[in-house]
C-alpha positions as CSV (number, residue, x, y, z in Angstrom):
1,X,57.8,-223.0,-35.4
2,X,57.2,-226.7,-34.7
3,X,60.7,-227.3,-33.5
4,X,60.5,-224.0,-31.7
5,X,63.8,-223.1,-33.2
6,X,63.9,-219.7,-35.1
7,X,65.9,-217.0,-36.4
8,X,65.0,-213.3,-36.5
9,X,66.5,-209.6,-35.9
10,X,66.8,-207.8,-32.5
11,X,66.7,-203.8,-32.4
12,X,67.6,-202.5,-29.1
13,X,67.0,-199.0,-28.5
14,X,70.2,-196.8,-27.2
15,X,70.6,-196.6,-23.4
16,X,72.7,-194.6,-21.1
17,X,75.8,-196.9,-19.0
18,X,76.6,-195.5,-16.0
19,X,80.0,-196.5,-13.7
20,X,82.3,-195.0,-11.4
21,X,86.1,-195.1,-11.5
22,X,88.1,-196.0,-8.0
23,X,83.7,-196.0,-7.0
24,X,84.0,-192.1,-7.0
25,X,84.7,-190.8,-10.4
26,X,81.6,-191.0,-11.9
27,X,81.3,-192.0,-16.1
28,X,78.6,-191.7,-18.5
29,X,78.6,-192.9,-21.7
30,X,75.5,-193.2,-24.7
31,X,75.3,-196.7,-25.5
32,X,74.1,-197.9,-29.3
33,X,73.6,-201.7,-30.6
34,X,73.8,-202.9,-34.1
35,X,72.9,-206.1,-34.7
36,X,75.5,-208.5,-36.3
37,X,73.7,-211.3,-37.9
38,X,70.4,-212.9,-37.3
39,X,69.4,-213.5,-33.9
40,X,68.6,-217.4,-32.8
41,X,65.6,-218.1,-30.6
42,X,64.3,-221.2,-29.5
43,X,60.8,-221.5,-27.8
44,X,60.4,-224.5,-25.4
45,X,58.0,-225.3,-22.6
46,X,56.9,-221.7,-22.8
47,X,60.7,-220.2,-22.0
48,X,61.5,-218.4,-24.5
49,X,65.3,-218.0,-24.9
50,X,67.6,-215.9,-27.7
51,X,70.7,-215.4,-28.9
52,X,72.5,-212.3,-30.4
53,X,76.0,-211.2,-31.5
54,X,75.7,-207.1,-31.1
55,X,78.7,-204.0,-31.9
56,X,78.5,-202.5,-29.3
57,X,78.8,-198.4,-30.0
58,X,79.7,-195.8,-27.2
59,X,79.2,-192.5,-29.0
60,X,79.9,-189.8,-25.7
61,X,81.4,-190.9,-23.2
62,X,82.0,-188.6,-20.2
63,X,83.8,-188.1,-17.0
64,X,82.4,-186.1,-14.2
65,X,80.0,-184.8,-17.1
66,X,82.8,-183.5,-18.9
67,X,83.1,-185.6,-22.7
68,X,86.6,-188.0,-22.3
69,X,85.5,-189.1,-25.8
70,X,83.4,-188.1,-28.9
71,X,83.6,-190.2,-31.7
72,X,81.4,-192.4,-34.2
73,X,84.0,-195.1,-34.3
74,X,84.2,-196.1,-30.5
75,X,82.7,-199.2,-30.8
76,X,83.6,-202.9,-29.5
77,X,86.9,-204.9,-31.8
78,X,84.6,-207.6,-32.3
79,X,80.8,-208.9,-31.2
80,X,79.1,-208.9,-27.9
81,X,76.8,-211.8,-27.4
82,X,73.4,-211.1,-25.4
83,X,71.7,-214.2,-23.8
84,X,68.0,-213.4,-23.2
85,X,65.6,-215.6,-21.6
86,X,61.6,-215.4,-20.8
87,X,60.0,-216.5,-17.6
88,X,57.6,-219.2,-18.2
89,X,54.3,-218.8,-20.1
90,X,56.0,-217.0,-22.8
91,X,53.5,-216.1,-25.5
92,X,55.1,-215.7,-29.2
93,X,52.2,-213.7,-30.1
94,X,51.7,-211.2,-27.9
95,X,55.3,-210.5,-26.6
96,X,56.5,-210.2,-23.0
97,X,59.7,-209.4,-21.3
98,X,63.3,-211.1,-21.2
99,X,66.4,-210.2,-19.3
100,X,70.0,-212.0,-19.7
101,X,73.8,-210.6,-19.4
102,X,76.5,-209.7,-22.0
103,X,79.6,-208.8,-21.8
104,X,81.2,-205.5,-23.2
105,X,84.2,-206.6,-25.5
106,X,88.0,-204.5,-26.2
107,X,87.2,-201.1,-27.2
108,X,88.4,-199.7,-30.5
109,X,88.2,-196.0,-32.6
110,X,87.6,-194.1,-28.8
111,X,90.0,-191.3,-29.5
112,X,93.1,-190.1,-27.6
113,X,91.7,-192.0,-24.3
114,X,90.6,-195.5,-25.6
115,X,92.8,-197.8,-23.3
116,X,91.1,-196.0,-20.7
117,X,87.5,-195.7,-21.7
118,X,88.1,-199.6,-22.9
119,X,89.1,-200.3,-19.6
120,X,86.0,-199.1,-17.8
121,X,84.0,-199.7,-20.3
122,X,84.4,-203.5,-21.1
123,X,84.1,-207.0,-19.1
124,X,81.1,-209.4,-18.3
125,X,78.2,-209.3,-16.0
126,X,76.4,-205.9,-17.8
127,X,72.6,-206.7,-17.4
128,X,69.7,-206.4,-19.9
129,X,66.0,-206.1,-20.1
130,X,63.8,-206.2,-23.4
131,X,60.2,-205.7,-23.8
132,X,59.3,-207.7,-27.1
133,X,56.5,-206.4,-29.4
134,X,55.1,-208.5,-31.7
135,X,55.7,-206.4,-35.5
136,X,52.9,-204.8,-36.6
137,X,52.0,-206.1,-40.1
């Protein structure tokens, strides 16, 4: 911790993505992370700032509310890296919230429809924001 430089894991809770096709069509689809190595954080002037390499997993996804695909194995080809970072004043011990952007990467394993769902599904800009907890011993 003297460097500030660290490694740890990251669990992210599912969430719901939510987009629209030609901005009418609406899509849904449930959204899962598993982590992919160990996370890299580095703690400096009280900014707190990580790094994480995610699969990105997309369960259901649905168009107008009807399921275009349901399968285990629609998940991202390869990693999704997720860039947090802390306001200032970030305090190790007692947690606080970070936000960042990732990018979805080329779908794979989405069914009859994966071009498609890929399609909508992937490219940059998607926004993120985690509450950490410190772990409870």
């Amino acid at each position: 911790m003297a460097t500030g430089a660290c490694t740890g894991d990251l669990t992210l809770d599912p969430t719901t993505l939510e987009a629209s096709l030609f901005k009418f069509i609406p899509i849904t689809a449930n959204v899962a992370f598993a982590q992919e190595g160990q996370t890299t954080r580095t703690l400096a002037g009280g900014v707190l700032s990580s790094d994480s390499e995610t699969t990105v997993e997309l369960p259901v996804v649905k168009v107008f509310g009807f399921p275009a695909g349901k399968t285990p194995n629609c998940r991202t080809a390869g990693p999704s890296d997720i860039a947090l970072k802390s306001g200032p004043g970030f305090d190790p011990l007692a947690g606080g919230s970070l936000s960042g952007t990732y990018g979805i990467a080329k779908l794979t394993g989405c069914g009859p429809l994966n071009d498609l769902v890929s399609t909508l599904a992937t490219g940059p800009g998607d926004t993120i924001d985690v509450n950490l907890t410190p772990k409870a011993s």
